[in-house]
Backbone as CSV, one residue per row, in Angstrom:
resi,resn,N_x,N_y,N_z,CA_x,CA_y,CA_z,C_x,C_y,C_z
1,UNK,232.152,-113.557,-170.464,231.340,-113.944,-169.298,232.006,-115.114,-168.599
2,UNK,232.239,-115.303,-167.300,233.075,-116.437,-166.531,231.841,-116.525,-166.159
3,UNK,232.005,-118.356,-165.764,231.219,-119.078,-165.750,231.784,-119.971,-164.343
4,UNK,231.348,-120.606,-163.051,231.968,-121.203,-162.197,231.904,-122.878,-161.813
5,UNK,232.629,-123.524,-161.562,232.934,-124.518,-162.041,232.920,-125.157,-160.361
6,UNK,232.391,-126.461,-160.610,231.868,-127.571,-159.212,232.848,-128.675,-159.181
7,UNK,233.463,-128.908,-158.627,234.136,-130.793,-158.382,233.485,-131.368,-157.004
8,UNK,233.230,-132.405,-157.672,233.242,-133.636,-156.147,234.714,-134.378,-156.125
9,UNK,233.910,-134.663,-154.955,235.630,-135.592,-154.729,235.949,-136.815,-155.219
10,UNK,236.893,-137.158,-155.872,237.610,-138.046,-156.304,238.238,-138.901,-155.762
11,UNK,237.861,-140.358,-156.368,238.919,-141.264,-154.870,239.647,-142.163,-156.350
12,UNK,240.740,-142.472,-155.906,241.241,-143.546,-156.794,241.039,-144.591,-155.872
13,UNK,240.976,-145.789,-156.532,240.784,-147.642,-155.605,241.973,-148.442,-156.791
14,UNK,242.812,-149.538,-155.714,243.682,-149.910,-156.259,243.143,-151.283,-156.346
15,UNK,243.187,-151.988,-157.607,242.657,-153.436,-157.672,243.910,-154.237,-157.242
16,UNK,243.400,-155.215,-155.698,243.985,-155.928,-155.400,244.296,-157.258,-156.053
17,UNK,243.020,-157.320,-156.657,242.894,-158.980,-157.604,242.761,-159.312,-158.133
18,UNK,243.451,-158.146,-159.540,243.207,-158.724,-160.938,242.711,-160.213,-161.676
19,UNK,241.889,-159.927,-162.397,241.419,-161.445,-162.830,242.150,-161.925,-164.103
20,UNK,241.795,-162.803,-164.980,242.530,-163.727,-165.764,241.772,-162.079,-167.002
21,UNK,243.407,-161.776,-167.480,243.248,-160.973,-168.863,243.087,-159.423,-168.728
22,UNK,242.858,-159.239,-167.132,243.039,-158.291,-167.003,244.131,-157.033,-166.912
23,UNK,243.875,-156.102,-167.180,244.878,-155.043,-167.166,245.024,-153.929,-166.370
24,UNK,245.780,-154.251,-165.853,246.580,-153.273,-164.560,246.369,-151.684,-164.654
25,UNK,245.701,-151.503,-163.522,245.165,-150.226,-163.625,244.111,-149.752,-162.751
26,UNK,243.761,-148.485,-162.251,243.613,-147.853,-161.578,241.745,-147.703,-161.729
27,UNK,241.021,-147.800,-160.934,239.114,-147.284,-161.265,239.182,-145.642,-160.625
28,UNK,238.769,-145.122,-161.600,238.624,-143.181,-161.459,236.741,-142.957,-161.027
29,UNK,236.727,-142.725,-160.011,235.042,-142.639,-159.551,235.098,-140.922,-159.595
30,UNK,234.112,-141.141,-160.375,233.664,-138.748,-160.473,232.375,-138.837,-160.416
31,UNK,232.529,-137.848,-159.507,230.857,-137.235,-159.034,230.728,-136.237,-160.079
32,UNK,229.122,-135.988,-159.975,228.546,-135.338,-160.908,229.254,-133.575,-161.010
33,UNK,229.496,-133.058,-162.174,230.644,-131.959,-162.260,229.024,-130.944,-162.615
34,UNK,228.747,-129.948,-162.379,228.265,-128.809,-162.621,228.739,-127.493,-162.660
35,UNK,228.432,-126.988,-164.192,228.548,-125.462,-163.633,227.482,-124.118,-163.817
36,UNK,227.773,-123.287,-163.364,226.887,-122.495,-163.183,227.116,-120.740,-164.079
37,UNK,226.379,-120.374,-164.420,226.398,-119.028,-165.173,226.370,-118.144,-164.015
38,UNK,227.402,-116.971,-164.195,227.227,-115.665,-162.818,225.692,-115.048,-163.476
39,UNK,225.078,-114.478,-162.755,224.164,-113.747,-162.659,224.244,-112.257,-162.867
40,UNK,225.607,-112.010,-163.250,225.605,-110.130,-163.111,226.284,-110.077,-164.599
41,UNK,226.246,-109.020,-165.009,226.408,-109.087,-166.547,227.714,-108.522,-166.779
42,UNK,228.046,-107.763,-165.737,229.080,-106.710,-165.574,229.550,-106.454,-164.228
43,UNK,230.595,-105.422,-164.047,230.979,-104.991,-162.656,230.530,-104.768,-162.371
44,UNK,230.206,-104.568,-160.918,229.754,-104.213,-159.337,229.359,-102.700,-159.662
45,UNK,227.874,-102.619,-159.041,228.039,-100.816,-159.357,227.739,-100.123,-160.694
46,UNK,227.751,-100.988,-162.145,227.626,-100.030,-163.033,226.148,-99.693,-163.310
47,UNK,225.364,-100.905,-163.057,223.836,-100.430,-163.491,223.130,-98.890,-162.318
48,UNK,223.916,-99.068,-161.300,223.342,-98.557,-160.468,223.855,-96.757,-161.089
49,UNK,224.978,-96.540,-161.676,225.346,-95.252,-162.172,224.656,-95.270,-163.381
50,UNK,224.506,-95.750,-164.101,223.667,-95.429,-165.569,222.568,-95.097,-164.892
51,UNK,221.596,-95.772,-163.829,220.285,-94.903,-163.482,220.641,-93.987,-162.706
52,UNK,221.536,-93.501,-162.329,221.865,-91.982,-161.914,221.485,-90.799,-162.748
53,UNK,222.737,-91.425,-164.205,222.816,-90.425,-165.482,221.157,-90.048,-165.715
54,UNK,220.821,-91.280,-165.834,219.290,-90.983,-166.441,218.482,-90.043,-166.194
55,UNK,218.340,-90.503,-164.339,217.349,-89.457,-163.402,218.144,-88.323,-163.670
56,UNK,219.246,-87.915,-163.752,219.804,-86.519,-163.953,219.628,-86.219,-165.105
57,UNK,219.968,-86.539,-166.145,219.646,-86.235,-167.259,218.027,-85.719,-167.636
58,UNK,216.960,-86.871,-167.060,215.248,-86.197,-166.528,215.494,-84.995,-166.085
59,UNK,215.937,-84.924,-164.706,215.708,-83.322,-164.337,216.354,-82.400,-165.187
60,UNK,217.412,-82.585,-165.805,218.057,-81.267,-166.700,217.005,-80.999,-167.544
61,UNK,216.691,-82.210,-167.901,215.664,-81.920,-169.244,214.027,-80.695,-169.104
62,UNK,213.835,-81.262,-167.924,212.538,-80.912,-166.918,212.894,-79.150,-166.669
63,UNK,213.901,-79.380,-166.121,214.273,-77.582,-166.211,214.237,-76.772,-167.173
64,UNK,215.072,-77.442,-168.025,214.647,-76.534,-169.094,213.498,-76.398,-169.510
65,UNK,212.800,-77.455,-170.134,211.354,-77.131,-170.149,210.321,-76.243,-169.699
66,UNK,210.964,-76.073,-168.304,210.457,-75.048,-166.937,210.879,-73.811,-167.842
67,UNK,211.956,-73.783,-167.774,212.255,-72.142,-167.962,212.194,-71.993,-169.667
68,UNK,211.724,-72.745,-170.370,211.529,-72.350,-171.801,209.575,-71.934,-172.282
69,UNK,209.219,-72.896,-170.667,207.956,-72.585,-171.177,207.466,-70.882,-169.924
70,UNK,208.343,-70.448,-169.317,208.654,-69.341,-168.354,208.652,-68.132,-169.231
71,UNK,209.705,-68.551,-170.552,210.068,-67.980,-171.599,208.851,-67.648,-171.891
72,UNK,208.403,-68.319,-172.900,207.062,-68.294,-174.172,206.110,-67.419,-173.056
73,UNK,205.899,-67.705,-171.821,204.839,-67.184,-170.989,204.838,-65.770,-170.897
74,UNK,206.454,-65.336,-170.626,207.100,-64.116,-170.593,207.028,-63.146,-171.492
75,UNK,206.836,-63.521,-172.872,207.095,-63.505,-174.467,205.293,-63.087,-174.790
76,UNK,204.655,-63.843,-174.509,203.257,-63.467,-174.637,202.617,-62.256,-174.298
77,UNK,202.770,-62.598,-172.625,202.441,-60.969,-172.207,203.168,-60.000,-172.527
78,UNK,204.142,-59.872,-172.753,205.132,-58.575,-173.539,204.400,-58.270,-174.637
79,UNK,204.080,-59.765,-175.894,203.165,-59.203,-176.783,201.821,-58.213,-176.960
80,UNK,201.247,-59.383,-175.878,200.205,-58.816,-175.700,200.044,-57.093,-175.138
81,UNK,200.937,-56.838,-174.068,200.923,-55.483,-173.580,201.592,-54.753,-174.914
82,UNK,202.238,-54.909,-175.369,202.910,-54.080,-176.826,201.985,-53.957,-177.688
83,UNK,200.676,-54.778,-178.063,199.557,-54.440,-178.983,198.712,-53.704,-178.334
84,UNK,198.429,-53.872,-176.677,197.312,-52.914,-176.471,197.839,-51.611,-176.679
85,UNK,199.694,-51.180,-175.948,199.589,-49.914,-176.014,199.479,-49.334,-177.675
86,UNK,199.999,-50.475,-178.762,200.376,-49.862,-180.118,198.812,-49.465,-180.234
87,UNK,197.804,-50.334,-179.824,196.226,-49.653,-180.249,195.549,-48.495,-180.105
88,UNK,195.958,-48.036,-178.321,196.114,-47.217,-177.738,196.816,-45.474,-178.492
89,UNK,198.050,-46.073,-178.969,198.722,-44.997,-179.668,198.022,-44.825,-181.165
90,UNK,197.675,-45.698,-181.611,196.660,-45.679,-182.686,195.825,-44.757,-182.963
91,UNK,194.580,-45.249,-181.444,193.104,-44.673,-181.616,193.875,-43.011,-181.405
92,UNK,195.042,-43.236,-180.108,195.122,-40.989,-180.305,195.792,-40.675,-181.310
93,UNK,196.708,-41.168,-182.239,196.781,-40.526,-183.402,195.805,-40.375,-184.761
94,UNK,194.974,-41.405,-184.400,193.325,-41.077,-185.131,192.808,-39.801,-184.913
95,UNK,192.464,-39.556,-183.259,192.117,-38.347,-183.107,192.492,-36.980,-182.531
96,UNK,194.239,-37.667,-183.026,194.740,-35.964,-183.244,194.842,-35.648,-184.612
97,UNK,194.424,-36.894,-185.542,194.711,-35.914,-187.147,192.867,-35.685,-187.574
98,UNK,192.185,-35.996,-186.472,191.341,-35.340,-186.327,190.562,-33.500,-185.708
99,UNK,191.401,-33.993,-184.618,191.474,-32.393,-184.204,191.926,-31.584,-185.093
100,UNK,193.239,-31.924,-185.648,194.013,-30.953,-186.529,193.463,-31.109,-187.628
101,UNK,192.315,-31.599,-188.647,191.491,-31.381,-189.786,190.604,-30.175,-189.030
102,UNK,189.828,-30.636,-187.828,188.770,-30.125,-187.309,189.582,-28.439,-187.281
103,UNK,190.767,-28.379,-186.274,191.250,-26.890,-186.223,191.632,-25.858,-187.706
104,UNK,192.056,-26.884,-188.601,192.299,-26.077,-190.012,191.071,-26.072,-190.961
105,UNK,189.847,-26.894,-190.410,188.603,-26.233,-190.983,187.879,-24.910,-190.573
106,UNK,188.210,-24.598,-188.922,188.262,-23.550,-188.106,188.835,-22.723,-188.611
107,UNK,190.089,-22.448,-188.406,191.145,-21.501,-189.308,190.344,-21.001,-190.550
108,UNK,190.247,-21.796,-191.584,189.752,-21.201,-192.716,188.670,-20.524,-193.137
109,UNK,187.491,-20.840,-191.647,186.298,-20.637,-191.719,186.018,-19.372,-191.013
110,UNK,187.609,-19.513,-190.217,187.515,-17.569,-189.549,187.882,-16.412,-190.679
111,UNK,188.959,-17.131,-191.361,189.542,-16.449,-192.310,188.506,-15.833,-193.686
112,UNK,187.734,-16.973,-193.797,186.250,-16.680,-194.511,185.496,-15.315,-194.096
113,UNK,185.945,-15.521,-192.986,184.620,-14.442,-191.988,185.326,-13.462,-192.163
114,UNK,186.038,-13.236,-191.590,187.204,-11.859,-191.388,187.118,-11.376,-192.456
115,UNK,187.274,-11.968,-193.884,187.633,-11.574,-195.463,186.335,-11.074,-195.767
116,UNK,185.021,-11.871,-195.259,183.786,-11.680,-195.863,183.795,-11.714,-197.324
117,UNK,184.311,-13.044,-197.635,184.104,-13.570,-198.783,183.043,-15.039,-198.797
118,UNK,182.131,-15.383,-198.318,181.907,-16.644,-198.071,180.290,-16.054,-197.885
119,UNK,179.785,-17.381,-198.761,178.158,-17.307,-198.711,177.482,-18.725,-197.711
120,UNK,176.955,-18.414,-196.594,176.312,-19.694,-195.721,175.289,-19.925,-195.006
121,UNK,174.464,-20.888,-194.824,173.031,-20.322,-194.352,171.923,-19.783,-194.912
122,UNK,172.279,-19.011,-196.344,171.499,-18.054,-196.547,171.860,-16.488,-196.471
123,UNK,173.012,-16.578,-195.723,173.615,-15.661,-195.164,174.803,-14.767,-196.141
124,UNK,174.498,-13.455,-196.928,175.638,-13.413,-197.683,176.214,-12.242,-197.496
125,UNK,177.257,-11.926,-197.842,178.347,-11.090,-196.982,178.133,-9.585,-197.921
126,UNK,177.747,-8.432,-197.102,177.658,-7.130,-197.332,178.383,-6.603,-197.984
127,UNK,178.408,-6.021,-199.495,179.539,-5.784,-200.448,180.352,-4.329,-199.701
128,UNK,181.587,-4.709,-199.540,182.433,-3.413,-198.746,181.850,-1.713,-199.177
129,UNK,181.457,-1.666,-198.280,180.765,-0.049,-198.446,181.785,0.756,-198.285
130,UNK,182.188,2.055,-199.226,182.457,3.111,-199.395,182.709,4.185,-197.790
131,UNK,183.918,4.535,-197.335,183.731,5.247,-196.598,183.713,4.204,-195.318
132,UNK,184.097,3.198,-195.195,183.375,2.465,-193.817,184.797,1.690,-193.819
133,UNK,184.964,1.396,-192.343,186.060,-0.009,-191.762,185.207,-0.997,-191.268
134,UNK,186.196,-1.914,-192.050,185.554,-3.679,-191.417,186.507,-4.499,-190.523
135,UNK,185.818,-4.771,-189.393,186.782,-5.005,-187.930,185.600,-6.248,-188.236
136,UNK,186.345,-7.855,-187.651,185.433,-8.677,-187.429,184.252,-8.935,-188.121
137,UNK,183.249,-9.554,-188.087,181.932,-9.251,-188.373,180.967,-7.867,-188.577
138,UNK,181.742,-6.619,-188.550,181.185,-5.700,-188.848,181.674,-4.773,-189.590
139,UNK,181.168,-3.575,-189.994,181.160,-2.553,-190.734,181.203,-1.283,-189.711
140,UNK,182.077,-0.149,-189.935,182.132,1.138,-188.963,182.182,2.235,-189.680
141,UNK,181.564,3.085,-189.448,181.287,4.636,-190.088,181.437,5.706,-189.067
142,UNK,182.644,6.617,-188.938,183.471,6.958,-188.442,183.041,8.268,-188.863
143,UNK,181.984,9.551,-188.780,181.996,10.629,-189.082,182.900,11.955,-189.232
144,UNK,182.545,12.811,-189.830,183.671,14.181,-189.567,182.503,14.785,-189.739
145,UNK,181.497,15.499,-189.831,180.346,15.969,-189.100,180.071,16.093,-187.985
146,UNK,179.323,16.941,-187.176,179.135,17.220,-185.968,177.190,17.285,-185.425
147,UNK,176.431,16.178,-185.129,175.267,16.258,-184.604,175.332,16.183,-183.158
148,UNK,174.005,16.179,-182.999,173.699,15.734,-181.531,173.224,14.347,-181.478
149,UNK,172.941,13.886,-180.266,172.697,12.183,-179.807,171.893,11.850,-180.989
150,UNK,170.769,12.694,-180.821,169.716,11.719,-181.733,169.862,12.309,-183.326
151,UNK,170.037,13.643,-183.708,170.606,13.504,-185.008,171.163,12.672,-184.943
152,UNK,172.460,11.553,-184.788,173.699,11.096,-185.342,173.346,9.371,-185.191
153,UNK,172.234,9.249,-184.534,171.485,7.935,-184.438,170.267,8.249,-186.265
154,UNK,169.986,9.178,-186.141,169.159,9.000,-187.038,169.930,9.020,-188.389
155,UNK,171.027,9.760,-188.656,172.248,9.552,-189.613,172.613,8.140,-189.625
156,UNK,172.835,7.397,-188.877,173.404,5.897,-188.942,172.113,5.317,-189.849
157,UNK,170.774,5.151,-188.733,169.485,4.736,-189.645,169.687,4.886,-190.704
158,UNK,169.329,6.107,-191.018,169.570,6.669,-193.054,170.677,5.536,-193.725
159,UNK,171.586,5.221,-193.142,172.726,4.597,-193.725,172.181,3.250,-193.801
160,UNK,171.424,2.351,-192.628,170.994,0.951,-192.867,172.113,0.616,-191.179
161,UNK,172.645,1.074,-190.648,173.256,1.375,-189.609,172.559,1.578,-188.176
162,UNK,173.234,1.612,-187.086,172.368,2.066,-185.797,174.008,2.690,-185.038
163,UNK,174.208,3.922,-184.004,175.117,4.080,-183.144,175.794,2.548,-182.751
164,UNK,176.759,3.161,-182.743,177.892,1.510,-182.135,176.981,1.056,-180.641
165,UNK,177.274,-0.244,-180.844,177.307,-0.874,-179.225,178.548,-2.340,-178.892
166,UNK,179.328,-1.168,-178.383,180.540,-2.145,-177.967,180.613,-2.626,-177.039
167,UNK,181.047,-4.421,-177.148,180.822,-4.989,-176.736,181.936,-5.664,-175.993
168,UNK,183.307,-5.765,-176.183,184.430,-6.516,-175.596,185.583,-5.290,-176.136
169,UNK,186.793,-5.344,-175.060,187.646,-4.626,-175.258,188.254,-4.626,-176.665
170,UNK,188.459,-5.633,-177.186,189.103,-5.843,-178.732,188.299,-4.657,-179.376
171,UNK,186.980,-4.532,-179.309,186.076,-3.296,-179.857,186.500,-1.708,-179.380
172,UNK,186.533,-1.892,-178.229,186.889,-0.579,-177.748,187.957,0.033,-178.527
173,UNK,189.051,-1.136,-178.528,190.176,-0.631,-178.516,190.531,-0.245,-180.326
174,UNK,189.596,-1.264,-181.196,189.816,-0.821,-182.405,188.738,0.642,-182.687
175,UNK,187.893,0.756,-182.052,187.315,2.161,-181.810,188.387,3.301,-181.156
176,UNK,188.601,3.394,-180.521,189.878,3.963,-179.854,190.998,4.832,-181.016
177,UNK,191.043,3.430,-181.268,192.395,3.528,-182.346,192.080,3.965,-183.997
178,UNK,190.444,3.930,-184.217,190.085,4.721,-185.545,189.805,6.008,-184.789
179,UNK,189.621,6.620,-183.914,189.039,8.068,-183.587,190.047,8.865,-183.330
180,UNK,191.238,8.180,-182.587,192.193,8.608,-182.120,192.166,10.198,-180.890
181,UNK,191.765,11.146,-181.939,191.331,12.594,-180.984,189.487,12.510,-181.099
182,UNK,189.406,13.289,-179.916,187.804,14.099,-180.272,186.574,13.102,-179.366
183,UNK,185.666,13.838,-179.363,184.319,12.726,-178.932,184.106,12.491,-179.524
184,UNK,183.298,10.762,-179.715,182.408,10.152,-180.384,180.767,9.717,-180.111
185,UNK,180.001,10.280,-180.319,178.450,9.530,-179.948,179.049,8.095,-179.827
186,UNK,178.315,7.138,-178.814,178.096,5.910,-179.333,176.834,5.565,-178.764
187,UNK,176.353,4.261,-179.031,174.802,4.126,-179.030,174.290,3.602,-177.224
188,UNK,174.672,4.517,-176.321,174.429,4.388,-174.860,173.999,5.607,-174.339
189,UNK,172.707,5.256,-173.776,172.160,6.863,-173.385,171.245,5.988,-171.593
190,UNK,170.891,7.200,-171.556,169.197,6.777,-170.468,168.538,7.511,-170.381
191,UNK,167.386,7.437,-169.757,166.208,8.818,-169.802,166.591,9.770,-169.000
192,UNK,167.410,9.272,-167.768,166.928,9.925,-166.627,168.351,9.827,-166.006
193,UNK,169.228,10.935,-165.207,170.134,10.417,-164.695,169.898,9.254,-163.369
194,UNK,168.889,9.330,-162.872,168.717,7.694,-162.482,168.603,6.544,-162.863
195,UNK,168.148,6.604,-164.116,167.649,5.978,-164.317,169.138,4.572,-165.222
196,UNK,168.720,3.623,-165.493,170.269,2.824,-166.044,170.769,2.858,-167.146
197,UNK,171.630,2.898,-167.294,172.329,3.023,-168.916,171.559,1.558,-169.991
198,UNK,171.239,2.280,-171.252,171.004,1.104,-171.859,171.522,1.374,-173.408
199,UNK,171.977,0.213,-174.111,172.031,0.422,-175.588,170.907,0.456,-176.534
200,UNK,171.549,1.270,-177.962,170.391,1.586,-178.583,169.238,0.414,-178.931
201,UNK,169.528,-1.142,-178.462,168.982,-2.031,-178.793,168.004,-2.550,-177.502
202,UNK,168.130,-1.658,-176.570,167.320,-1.796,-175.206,168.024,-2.535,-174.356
203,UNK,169.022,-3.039,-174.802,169.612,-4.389,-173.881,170.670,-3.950,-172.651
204,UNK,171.081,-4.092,-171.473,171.516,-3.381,-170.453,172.888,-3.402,-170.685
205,UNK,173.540,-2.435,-170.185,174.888,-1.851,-170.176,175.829,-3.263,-169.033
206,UNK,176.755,-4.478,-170.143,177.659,-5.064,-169.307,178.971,-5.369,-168.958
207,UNK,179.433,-4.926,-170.160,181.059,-4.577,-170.088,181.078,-3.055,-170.090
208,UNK,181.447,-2.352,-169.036,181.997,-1.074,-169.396,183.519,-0.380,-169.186
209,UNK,183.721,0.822,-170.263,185.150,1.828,-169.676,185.026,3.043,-169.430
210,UNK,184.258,3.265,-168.477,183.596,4.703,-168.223,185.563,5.383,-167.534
211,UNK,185.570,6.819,-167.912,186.541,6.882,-167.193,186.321,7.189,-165.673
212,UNK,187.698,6.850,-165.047,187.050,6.848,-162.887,186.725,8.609,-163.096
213,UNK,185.436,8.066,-161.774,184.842,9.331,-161.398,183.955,9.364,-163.087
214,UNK,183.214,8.456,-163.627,182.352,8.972,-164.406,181.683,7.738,-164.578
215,UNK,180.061,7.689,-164.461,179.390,8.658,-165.593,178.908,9.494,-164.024
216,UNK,178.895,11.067,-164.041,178.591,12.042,-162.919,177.136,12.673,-163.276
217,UNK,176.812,12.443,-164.068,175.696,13.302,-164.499,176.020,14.576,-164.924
218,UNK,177.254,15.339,-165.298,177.798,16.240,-165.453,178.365,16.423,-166.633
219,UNK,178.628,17.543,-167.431,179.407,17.453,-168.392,180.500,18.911,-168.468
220,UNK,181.272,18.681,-169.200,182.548,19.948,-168.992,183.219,20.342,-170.350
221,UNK,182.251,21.204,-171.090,182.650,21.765,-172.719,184.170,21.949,-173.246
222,UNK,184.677,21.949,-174.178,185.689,22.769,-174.119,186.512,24.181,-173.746
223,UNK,184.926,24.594,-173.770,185.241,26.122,-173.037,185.245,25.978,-171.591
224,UNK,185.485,25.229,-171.165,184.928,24.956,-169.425,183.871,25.230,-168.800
225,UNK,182.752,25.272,-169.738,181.452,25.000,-168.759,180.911,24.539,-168.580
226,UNK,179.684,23.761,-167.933,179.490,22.928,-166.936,178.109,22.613,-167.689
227,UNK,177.572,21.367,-167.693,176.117,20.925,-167.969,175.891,20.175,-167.157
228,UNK,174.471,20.092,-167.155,174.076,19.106,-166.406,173.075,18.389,-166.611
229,UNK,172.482,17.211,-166.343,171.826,16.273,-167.022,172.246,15.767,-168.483
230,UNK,173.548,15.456,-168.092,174.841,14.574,-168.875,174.016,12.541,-169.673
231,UNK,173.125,12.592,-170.369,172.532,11.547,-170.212,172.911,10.585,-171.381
232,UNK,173.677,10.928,-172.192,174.496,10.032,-173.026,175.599,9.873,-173.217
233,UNK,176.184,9.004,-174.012,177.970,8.731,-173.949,178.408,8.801,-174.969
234,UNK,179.356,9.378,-175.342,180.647,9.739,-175.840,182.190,8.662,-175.856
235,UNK,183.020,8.230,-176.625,183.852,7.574,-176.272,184.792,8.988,-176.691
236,UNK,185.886,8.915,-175.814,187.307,10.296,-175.810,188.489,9.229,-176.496
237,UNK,188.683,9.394,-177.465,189.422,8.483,-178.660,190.881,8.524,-177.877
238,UNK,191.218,9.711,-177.333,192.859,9.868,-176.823,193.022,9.181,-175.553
239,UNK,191.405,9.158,-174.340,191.613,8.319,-173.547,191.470,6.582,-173.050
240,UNK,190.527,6.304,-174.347,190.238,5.381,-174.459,189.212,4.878,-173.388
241,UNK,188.583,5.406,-173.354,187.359,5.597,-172.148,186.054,6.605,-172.756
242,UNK,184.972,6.093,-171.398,183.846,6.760,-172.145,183.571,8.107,-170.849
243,UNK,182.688,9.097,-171.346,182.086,10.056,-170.417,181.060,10.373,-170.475
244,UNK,180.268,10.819,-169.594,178.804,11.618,-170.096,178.790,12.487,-170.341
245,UNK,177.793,13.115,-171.153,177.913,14.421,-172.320,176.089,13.828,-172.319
246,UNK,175.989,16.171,-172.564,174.458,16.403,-172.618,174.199,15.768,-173.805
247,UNK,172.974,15.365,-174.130,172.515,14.714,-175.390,172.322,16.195,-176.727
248,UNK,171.991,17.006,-176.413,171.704,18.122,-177.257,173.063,18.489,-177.985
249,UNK,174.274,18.526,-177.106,175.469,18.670,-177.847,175.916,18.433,-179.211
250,UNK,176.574,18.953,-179.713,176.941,18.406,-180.946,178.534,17.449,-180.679
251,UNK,178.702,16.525,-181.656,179.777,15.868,-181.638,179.524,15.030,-182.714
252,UNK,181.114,13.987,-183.035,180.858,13.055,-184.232,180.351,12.380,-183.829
253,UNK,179.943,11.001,-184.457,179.608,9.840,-183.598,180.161,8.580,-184.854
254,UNK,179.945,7.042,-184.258,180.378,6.352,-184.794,179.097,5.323,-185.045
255,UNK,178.465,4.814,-186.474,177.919,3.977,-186.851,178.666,3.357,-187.061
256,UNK,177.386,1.269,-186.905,177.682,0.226,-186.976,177.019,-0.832,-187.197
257,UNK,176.932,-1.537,-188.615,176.057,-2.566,-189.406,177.068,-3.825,-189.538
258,UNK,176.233,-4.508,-189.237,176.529,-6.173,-189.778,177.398,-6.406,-190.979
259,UNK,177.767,-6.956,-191.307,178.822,-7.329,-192.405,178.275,-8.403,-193.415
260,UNK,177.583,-9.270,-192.503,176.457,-10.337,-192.902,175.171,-10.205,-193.148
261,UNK,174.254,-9.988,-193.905,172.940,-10.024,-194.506,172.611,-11.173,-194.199
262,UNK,170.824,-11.229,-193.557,170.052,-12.595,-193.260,169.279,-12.906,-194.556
């Protein structure tokens, strides 16, 4: 540390008139000497760059902060959206290994049915009768005998049976495909050729496969002759369609019982 330094002025005085014993020589007059301490500790300029560093050094610091807490902010909601969808994917794989229990309890419970092995309800399954096909939920009795309408209704009765009443093509077509040739009675008649077709259960005629141009009220033997007042139906196994045919006729016919007992 330099330190700065004061002089007054100095005079020398020459003694003109020495006294008795005195000694030759000069009087030195000094003013008061002071000095003074500098006031700055260092060079010009340095305090003023260290508070530069500083304030810069603040903002670096400050930024980052910014973008670390930008981060964590960023970081959260990612979390957060990644748990709702993982929950999301959760609850539907809950209830797709639900569906798929639910569909292979289905499956097995058709397979039950179809087999008619399975007791439910109360409900127990008709021991396979002799002589008969089991399509679905039912039982079919497929004659080689030859009655008329109501003989071959009253033959089914006797059996615990009634004439078929088919109901969806899957039926037709497995009817179809057991008769193959020939007429079959089935359980569709009316009183009157005006009057409307109904099944043997009274209930009205709503899916039908009459073949085109029938039911005419007409009928046409094998020998080619002609009837008329044609008032019941027949399924033609080769065409897969139905026709009208006199009721008095003879032909096979096809019975059809439940598979299931109440």
């Amino acid at each position: 540390m330099s330190e700065g330094v004061l002089y007054s002025t100095v005079k020398f005085k020459k003694n003109l008139s020495p006294g008795p014993g005195s000694t030759q020589g000069e009087d030195v007059t000094y003013a008061e000497v002071k000095t003074t301490e500098s006031s700055h500790c260092g060079p010009p300029g340095k305090n003023e760059k260290s508070s530069y560093a500083y304030r810069l050094a603040a903002v670096c610091l400050g930024l980052l902060c910014a973008l670390l807490l930008t981060a964590i902010i960023t970081l959260c909601i990612c979390y957060i959206s990644l748990s709702q969808k993982y929950s999301a994917m959760e609850r539907n794989l809950k209830e797709m290994e639900k569906l798929s229990a639910s569909y292979c309890t289905m499956t097995e419970l058709n397979k039950l049915r179809q087999n008619c092995s399975f007791i439910s309800q109360k409900r127990v399954c008709r021991p396979c009768l002799q002589g008969w096909e089991h399509f679905n939920p039912k039982y079919y009795y497929f004659s080689t005998e030859e009655k008329n309408w109501k003989d071959s209704r009253i033959e089914c009765l006797q059996r615990g049976a009634d004439l078929v009443i088919i109901e969806s093509e899957e039926e037709q077509n497995f009817i179809t495909n057991s008769t193959k040739k020939g007429e079959y009675w089935i359980g569709l008649n009316r009183q009157k050729t005006a009057k409307p077709w109904l099944w043997v259960d009274r209930t009205q005629l709503q899916t039908t496969f009459w073949r085109r141009g029938e039911p005419d009220g007409n009928y046409t033997d094998g020998k080619g002759e002609q009837h008329q007042n044609a008032t019941c139906a027949v399924i033609v196994g080769g065409d897969n369609a139905w026709v009208d045919k006199v009721c008095n006729l003879k032909g096979k016919y096809v019975c059809e019982t439940d598979a299931l007992l109440t």
